[in-house]
N, C-alpha and C positions, 0 to 999 in steps of 0.2 A: 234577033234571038237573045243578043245579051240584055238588050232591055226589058226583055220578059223575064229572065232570070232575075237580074236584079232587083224589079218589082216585087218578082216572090218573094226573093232574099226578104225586105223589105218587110214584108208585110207579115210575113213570117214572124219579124224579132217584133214586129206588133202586138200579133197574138201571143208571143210570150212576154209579153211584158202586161199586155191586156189581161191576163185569168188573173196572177196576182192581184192587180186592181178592183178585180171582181169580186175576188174574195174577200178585200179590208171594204167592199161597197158593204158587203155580206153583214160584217155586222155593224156599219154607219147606222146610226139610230135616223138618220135625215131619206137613207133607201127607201125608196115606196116599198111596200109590200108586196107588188106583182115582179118589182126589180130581183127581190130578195129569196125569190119563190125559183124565180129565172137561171138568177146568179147559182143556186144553189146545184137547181141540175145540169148548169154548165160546167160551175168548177169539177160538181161527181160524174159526169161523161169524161171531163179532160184527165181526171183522175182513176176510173174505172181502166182493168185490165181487161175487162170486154168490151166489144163496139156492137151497134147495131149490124155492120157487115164485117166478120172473123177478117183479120188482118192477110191468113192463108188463103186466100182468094184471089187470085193476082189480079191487080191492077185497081180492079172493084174494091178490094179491101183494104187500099190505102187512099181511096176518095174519100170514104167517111172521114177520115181523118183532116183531108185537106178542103173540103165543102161542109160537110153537118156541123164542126166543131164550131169552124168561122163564124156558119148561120147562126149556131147560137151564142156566140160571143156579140154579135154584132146586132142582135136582137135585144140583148140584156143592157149592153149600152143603150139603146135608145132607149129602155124603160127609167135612166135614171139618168136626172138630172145633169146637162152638161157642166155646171159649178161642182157638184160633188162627184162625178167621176172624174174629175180633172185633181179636186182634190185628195182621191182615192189612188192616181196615178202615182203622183207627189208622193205620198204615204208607203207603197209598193213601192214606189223605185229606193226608197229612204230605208225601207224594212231587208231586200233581199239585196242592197249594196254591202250591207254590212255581213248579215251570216242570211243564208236560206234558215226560214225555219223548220225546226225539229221536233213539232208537237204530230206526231205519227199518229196520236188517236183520232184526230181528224180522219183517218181513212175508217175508222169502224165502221161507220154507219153505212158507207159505201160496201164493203166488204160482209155487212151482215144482211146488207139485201141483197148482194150477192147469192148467198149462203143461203135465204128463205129462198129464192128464184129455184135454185141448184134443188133444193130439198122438195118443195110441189114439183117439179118437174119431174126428180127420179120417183118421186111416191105415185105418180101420175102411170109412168113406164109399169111400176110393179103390181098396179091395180090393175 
């Protein structure tokens, strides 16, 4: 059992060390195009305060988190390059050693399809 645990541990500070790398892959001019299409709806699902299964769901609703996020983390590495994610790695670990960064408007975009989703939905209910 502890070796199960610790693998998670494991792979866990993986994946958080993997989405930053995703995102300085994001805007590598060297990312394929399909990487950066990938990359894009990984880092805005890891980033989105909704999931495809609500979090108040017990047990189900904290698998999205620990299965769908992974698959797509580990789908978007494979679209790119193992030299340039490795040097995308480097880059992320060199970037949020120093400070996390604070550019907050990165989340609009996420937050405004939020917002359109929210809006057809309730004009949907009132029609």
């Amino acid at each position: 059992m502890d070796h199960f645990i610790n693998e998670f541990k494991r792979r866990a500070k993986k994946l958080k060390s993997d989405i930053p790398a995703l995102f300085v892959a994001l805007k590598k001019r060297e990312t394929p195009i399909i990487a950066k299409i990938f990359a894009g709806i990984t880092i805005g699902y890891a980033l989105s305060p909704i999931d495809f299964i609500p979090d108040f769901i017990p047990v189900i609703g904290l698998l999205d988190d620990l299965i769908i996020l992974p698959i797509f983390v580990v789908l978007t590495i494979k679209l790119i390059p193992e030299e340039i994610f490795n040097q995308c790695r480097i880059a992320a670990e060199n970037l949020w050693s120093r400070e996390k960064p604070k550019k907050w408007y990165f989340a609009i975009p996420i937050v405004l399809i939020w917002l359109i989703l929210l809006i057809l939905m309730i004009s949907r209910l009132i029609i």
